[in-house]
One Martini backbone bead per residue (centre of mass of N, CA, C, O) as a GRO file, in nm:
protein
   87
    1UNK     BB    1   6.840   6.344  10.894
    2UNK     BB    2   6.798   6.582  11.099
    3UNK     BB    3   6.494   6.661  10.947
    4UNK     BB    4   6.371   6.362  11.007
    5UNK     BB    5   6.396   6.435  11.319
    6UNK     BB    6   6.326   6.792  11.354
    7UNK     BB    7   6.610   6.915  11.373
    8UNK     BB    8   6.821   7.150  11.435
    9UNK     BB    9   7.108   7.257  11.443
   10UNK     BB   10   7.125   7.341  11.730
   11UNK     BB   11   7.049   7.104  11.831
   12UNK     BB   12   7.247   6.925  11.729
   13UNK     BB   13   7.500   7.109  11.850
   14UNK     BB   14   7.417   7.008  12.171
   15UNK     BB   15   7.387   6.704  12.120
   16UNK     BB   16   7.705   6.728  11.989
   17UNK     BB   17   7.938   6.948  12.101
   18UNK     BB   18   7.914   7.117  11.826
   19UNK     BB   19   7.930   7.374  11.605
   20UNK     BB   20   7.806   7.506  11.339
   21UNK     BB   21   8.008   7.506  11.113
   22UNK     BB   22   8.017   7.188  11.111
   23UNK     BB   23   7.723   7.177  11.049
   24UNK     BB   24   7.729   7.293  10.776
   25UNK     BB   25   7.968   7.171  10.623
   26UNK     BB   26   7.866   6.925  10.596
   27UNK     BB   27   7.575   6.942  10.490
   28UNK     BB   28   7.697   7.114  10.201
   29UNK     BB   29   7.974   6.907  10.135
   30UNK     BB   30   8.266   7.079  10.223
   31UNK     BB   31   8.269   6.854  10.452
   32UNK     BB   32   8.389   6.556  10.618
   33UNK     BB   33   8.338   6.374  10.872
   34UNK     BB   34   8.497   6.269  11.153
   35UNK     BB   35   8.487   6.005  11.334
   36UNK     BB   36   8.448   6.189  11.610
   37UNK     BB   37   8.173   6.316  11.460
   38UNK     BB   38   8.002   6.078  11.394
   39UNK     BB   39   7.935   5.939  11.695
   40UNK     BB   40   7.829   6.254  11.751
   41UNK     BB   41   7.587   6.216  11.550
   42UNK     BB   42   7.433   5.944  11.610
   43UNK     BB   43   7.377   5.990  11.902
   44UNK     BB   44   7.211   6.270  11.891
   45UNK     BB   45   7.020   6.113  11.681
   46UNK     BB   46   6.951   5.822  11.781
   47UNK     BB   47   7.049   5.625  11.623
   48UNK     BB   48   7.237   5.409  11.371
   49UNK     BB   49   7.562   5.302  11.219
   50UNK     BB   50   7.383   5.218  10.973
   51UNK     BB   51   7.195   5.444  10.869
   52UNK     BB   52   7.424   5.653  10.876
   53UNK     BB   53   7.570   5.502  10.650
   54UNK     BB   54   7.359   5.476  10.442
   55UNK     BB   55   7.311   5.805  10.426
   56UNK     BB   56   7.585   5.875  10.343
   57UNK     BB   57   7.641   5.717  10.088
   58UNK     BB   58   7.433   5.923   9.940
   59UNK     BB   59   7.565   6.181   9.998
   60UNK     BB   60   7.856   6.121   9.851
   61UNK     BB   61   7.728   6.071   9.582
   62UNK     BB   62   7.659   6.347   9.565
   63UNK     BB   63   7.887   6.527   9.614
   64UNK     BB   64   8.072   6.410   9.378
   65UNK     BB   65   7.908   6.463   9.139
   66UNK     BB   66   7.873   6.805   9.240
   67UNK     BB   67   8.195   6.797   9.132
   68UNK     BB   68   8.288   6.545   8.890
   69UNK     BB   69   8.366   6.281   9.049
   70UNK     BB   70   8.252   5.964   8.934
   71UNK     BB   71   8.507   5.785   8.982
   72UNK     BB   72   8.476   5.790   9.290
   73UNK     BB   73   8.232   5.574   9.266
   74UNK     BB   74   8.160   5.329   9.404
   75UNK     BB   75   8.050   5.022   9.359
   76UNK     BB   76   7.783   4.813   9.454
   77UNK     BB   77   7.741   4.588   9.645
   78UNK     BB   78   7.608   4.262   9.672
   79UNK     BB   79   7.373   4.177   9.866
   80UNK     BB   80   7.271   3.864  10.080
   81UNK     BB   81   6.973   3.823  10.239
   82UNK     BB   82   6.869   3.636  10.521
   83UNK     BB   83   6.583   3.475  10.611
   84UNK     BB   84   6.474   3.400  10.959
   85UNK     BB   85   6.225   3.247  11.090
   86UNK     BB   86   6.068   3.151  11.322
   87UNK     BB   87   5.970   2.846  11.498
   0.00000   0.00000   0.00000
């Protein structure tokens, strides 16, 4: 998410207040981020708390696979959305 925003590790460490240690173990799935750096990614990166959950539950379903822990892996819910066009 960081790298399709054009944003450099350090960009994002001065824009969220975090060391460097903390964003590069997120992202290479060593560490999974605390709710109150999860907020402080969020804002940083100027996204939406739903992007970022799409986001984040893609790379988690990945570093799990690549863990062996595939039991691990909830089934996807299916959602069903209606749209309702104005009048």
């Amino acid at each position: 998410m960081r790298l399709d925003r054009h944003l450099t590790q350090e960009e994002l460490e001065a824009r969220c207040n975090m060391a460097h240690q903390q964003i590069s173990r997120m992202e290479s799935g060593k560490t999974l981020p605390k709710i109150e750096n999860i907020r402080r990614i969020v804002w940083g990166m100027n996204a939406s708390f739903a992007e970022f959950g799409m986001y984040f539950d893609e790379k988690l379903r990945e570093i799990l696979k690549k863990r062996g822990e595939t039991d691990q892996i909830p089934q996807a819910a299916e959602v069903k959305i209606e749209y309702y066009p104005d009048k």
